[in-house]
Kinemage of the C-alpha trace (Angstrom):
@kinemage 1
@onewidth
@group {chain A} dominant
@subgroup {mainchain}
@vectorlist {calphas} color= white
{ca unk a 1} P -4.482 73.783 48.573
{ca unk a 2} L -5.861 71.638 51.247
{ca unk a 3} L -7.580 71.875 54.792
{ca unk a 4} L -5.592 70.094 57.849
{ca unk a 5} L -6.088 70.388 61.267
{ca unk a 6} L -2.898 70.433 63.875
{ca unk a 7} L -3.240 68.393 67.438
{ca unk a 8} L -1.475 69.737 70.263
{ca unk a 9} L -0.885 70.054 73.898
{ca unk a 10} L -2.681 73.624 75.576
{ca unk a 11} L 0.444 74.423 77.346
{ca unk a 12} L 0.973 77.786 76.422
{ca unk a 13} L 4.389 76.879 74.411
{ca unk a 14} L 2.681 73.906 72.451
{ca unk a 15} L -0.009 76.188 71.271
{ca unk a 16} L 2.813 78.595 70.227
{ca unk a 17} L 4.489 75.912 68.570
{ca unk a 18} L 1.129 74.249 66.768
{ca unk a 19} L 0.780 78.324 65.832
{ca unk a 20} L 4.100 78.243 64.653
{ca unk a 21} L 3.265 75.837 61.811
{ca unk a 22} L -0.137 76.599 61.233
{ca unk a 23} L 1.112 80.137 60.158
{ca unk a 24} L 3.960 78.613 58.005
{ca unk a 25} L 1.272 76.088 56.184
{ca unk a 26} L -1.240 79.196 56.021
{ca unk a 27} L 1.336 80.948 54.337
{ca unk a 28} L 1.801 77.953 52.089
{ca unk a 29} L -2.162 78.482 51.179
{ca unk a 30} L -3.399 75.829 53.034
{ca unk a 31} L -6.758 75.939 55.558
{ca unk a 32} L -5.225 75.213 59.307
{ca unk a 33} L -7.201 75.222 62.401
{ca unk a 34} L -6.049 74.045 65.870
{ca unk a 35} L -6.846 71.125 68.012
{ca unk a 36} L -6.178 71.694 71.516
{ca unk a 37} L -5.771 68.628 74.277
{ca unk a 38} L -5.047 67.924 77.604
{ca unk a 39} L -2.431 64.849 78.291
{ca unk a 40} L -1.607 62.336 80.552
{ca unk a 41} L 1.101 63.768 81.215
{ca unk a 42} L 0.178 67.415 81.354
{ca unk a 43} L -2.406 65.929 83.777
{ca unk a 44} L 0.007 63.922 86.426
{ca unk a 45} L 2.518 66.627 87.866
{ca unk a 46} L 2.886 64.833 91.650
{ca unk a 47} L 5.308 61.877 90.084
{ca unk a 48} L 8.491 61.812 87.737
{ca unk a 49} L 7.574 60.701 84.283
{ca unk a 50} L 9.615 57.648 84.714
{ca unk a 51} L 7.881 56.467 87.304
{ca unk a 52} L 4.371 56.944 85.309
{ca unk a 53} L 4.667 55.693 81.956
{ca unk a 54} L 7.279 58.569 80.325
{ca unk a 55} L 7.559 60.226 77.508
{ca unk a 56} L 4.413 58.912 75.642
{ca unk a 57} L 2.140 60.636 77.853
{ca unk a 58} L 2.646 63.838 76.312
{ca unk a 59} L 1.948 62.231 72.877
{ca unk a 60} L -0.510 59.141 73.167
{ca unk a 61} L -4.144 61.494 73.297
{ca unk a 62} L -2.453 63.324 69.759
{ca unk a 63} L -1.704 60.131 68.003
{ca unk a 64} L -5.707 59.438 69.415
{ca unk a 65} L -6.561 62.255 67.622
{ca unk a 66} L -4.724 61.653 64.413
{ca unk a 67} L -5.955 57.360 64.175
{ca unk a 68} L -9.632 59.081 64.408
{ca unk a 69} L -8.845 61.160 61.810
{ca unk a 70} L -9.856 64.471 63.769
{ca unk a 71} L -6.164 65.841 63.510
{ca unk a 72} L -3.986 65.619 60.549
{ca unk a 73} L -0.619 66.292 62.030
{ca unk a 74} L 0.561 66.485 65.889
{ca unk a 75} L 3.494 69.166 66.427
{ca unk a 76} L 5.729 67.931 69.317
{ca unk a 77} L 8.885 69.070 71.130
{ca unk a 78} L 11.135 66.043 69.770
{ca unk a 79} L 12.959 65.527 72.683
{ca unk a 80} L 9.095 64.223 73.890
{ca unk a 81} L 8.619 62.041 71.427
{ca unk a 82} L 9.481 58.414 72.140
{ca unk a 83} L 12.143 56.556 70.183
{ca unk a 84} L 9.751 54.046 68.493
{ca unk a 85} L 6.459 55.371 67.591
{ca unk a 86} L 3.580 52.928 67.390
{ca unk a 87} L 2.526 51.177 64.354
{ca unk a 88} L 1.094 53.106 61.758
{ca unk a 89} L 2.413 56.692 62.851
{ca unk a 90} L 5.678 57.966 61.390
{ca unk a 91} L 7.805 61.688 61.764
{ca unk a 92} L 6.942 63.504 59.005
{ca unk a 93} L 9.054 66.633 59.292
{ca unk a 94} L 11.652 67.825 61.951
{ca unk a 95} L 11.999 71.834 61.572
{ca unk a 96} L 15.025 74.000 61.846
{ca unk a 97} L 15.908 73.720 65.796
{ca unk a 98} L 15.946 76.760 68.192
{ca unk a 99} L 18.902 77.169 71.113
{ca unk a 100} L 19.470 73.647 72.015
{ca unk a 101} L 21.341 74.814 75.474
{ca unk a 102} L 19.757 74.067 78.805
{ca unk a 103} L 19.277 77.816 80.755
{ca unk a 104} L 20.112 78.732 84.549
{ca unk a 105} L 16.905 80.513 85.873
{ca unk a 106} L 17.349 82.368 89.025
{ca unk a 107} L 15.958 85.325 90.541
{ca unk a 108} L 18.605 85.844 93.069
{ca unk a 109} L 21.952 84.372 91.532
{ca unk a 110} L 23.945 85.321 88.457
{ca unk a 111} L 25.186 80.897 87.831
{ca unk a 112} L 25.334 77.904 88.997
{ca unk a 113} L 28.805 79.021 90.297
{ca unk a 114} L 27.184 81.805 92.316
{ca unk a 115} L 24.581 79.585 94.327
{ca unk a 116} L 25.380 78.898 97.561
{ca unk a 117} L 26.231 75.266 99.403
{ca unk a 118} L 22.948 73.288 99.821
{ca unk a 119} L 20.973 75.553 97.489
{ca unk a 120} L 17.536 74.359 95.869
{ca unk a 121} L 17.896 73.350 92.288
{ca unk a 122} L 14.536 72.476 90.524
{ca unk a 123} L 14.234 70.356 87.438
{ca unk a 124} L 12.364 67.320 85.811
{ca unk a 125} L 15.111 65.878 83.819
{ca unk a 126} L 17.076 63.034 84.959
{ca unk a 127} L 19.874 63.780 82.896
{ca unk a 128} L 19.594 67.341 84.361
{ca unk a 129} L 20.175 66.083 87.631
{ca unk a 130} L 23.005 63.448 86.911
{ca unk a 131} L 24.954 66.866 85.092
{ca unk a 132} L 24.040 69.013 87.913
{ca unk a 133} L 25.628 66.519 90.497
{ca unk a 134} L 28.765 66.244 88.619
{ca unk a 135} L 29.300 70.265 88.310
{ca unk a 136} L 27.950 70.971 91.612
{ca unk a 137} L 27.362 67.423 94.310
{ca unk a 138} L 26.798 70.047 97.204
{ca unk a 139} L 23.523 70.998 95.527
{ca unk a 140} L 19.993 70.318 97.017
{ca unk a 141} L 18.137 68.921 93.665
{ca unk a 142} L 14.510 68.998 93.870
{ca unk a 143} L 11.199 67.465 91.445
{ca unk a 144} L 10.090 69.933 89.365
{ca unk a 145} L 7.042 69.636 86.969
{ca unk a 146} L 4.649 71.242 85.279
{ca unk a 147} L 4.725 73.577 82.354
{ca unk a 148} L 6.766 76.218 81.997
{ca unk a 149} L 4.787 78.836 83.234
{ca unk a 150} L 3.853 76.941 86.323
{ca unk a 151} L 7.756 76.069 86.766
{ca unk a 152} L 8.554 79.486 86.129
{ca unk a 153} L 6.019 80.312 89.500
{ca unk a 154} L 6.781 77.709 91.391
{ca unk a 155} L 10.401 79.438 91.512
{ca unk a 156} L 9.284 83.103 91.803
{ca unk a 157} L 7.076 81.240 94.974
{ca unk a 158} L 10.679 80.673 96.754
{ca unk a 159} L 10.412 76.704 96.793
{ca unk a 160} L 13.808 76.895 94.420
{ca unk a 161} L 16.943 79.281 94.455
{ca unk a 162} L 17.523 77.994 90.914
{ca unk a 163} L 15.531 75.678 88.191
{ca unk a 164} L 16.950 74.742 84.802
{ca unk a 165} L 15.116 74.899 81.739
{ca unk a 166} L 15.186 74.336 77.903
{ca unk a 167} L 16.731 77.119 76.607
{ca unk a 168} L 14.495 77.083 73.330
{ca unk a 169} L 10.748 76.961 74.919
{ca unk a 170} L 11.991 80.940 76.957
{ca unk a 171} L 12.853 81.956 73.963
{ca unk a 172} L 9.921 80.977 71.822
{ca unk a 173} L 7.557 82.342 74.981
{ca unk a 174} L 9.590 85.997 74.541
{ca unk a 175} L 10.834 84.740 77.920
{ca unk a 176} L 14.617 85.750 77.509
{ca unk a 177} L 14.853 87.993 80.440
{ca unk a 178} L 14.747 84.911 82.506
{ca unk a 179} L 17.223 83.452 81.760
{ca unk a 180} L 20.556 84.685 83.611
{ca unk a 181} L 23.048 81.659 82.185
{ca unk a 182} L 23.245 79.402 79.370
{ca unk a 183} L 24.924 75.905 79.637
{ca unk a 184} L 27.434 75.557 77.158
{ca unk a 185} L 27.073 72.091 75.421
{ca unk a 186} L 30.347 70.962 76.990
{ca unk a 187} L 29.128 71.794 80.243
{ca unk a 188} L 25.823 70.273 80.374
{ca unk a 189} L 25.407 68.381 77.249
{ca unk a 190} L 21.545 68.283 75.767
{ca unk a 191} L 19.023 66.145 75.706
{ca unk a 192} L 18.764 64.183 72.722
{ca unk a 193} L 16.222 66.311 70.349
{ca unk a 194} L 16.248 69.134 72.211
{ca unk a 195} L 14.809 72.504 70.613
{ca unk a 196} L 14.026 70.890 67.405
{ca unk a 197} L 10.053 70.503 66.365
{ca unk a 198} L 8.999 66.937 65.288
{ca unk a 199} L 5.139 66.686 63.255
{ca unk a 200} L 3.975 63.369 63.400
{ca unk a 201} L 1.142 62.070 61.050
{ca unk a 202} L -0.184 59.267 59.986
{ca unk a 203} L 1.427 56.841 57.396
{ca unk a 204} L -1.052 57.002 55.085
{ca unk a 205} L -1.346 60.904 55.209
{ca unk a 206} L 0.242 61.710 51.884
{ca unk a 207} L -1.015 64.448 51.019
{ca unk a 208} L -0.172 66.291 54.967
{ca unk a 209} L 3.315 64.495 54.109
{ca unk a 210} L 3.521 66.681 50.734
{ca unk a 211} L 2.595 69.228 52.489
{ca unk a 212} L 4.956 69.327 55.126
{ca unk a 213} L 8.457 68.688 52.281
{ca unk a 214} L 9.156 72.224 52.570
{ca unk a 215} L 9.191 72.677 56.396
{ca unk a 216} L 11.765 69.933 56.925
{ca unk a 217} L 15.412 71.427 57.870
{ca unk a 218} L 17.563 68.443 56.438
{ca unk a 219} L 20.572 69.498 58.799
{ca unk a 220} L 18.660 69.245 61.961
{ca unk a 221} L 17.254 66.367 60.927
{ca unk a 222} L 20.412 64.683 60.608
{ca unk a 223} L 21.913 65.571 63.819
{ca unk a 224} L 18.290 64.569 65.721
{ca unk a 225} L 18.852 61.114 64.312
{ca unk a 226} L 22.081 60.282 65.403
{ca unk a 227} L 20.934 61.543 68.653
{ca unk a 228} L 17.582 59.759 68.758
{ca unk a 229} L 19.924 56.523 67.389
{ca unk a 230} L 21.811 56.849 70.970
{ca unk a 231} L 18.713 56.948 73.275
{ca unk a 232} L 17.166 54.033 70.965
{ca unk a 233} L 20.572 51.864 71.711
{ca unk a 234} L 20.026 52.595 75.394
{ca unk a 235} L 16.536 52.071 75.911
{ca unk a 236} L 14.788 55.357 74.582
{ca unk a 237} L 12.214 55.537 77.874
{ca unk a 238} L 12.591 57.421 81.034
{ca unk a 239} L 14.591 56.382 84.000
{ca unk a 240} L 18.432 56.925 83.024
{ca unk a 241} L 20.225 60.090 82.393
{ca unk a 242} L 21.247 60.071 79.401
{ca unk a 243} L 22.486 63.156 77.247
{ca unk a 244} L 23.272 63.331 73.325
{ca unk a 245} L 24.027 66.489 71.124
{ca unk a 246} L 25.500 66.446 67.243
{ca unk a 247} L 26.439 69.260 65.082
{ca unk a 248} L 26.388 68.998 61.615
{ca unk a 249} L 29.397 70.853 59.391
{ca unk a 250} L 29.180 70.325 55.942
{ca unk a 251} L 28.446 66.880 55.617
{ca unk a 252} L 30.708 65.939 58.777
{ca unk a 253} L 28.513 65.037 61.776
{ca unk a 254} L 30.189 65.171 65.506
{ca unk a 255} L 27.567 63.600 68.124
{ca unk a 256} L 28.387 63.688 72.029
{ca unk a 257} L 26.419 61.635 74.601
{ca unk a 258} L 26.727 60.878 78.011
{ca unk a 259} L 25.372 58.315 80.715
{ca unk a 260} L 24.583 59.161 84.372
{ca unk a 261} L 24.388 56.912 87.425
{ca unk a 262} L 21.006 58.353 89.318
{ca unk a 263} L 22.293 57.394 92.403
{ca unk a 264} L 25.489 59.253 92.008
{ca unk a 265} L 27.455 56.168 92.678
{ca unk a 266} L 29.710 55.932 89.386
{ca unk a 267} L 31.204 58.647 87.528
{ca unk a 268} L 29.617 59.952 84.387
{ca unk a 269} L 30.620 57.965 80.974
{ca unk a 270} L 31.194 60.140 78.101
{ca unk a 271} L 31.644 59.004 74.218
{ca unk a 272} L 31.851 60.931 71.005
{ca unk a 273} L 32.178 59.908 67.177
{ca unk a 274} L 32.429 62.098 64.340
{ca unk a 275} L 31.789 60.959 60.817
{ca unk a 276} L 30.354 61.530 57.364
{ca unk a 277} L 27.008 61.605 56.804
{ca unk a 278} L 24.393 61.768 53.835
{ca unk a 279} L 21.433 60.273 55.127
{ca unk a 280} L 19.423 59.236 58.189
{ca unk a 281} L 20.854 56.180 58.683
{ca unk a 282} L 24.164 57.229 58.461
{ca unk a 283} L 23.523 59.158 60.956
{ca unk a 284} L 21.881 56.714 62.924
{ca unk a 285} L 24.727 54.934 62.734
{ca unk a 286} L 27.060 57.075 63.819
{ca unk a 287} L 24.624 57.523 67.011
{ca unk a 288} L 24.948 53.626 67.383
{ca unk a 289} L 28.605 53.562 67.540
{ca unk a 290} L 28.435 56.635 70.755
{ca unk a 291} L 26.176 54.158 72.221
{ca unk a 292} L 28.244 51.141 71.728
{ca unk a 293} L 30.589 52.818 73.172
{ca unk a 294} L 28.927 54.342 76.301
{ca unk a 295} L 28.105 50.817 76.717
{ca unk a 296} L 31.355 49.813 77.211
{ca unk a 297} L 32.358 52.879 79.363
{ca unk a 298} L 29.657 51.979 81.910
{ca unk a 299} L 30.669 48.477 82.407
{ca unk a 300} L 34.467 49.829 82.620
{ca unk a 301} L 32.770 51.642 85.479
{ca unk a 302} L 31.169 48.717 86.961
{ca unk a 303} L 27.646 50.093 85.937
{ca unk a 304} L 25.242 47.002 85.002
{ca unk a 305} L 23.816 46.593 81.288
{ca unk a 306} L 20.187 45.306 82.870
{ca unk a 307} L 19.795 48.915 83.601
{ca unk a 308} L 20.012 50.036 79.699
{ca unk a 309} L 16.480 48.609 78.885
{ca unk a 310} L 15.028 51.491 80.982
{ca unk a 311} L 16.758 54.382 79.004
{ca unk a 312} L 16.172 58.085 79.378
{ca unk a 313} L 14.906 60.838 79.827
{ca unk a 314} L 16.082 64.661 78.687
{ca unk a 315} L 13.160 67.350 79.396
């Protein structure tokens, strides 16, 4: 058995999650302590991500920590992990997802039906936003960031009627009774990766890589690449909504994605592909062909394909 050492975010649900795995590879017989660190992007809350340098500021102190070789392994939520990671860093393991569903949090209101005209919605996600405006355009949309708990304040302060949030990290937190609605995927489609748990490592760390074989959750895995294989094809940073969600049946794999204007001039594009899969890069191709095609659907629209190279983002 072997000693390793996990990075992570402090956030209260990255420390769950980095306890998550350190009490699976305990289990396994292995020596696990905890690195805790402070981001970038836990650090700048007064500016969107994609105005600041995206999703790699939740992830570029870890991957620090893992070239100096005082972590082993970084736990992430995937949907924060950038599309390409840099040189010498690879995903090691994605684990068995959690609710992928985005949740309606609300003190006062039952739904997103049930909010009034000009209400106060609060989130950080683009492709929250660009959804939001389709199901409801009378709706006041405001900045949100921080981490959950803070979020979770900043409504119960009155500066939001509503916020949306990622089903999965209430539900990890025993935070449940929060939530008073869940988006169906066909009503607000995920974020690509969302509620699945990506450990990243070094490429030369075999022996974490061993160690990590039995963690992996193959079908997740497969349905997180095809979806990773759509933000890739449209950027993969953080200034366009952009939504993708596949479900794996057997060895069938349906992906759904969508693009959003953030101005609210053009109508959202939608594109879907279902197809066999028995590998990653079948999958990724399948994700390829959605985004092919969303291509196509925003120039149909009139939307401009200089805008693609900016890509998304899905907290």
């Amino acid at each position: 058995m072997s000693t390793f050492t996990i990075a992570t975010r402090e956030s209260r649900l990255a420390m769950w999650q980095a306890e998550h795995v350190q009490a699976i590879l305990t289990g396994m017989g292995h020596t696990v302590s905890i690195l805790g660190m402070t981001t970038l992007g836990d650090q700048i809350l007064d500016r969107a991500l994609s105005q600041v340098g995206g999703k790699g500021l939740f992830v570029k102190e870890l991957e620090v920590a893992l070239e100096a070789g005082s972590a082993d392994l970084a736990v992430h939520s995937l949907k924060d992990v950038p599309m390409e990671l840099p040189p010498g860093f690879a995903l090691a393991c994605v684990m068995e997802r959690e609710d992928p569903r985005d949740a309606f949090v609300s003190p006062r209101y039952a739904n997103l039906a049930a909010l009034p005209q000009g209400a106060v919605v609060g989130t950080s996600s683009l492709r929250r936003v660009a959804l939001l405006r389709a199901l409801r355009p009378d709706l006041k949309i405001e900045p949100l960031r921080g981490n959950l708990d803070t979020r979770l304040r900043k409504l119960d302060e009155g500066q939001y009627d509503a916020i949306v949030l990622a089903a999965a990290g209430l539900k990890r937190l025993k935070l449940e009774d929060r939530i008073r609605d869940i988006f169906e995927p066909e009503v607000m489609l995920p974020a690509a990766g969302q509620g699945a748990l990506g450990i990243e490592v070094r490429t030369d760390g075999t022996e974490i890589t061993a160690a990590l074989t039995p963690l992996i959750h193959q079908p997740t895995w497969l349905a997180v690449a095809a979806e990773r294989a759509v933000s890739r094809a449209m950027g993969g940073s953080c200034s366009m909504p952009l939504a993708a969600f596949a479900t794996l049946q057997g060895d069938v794999l349906t992906i759904n994605a969508a693009w959003g204007d953030t101005e609210n001039k053009l109508p959202l594009v939608r594109a879907n592909a279902t197809g066999p899969v028995t590998d990653q890069a079948s999958a990724a191709a399948l994700g390829q062909r959605v985004a092919d095609a969303l291509k196509a659907g925003v120039l149909a629209q009139g939307g401009r394909l200089d805008h693609l190279d900016k890509a998304l983002i899905g907290q």
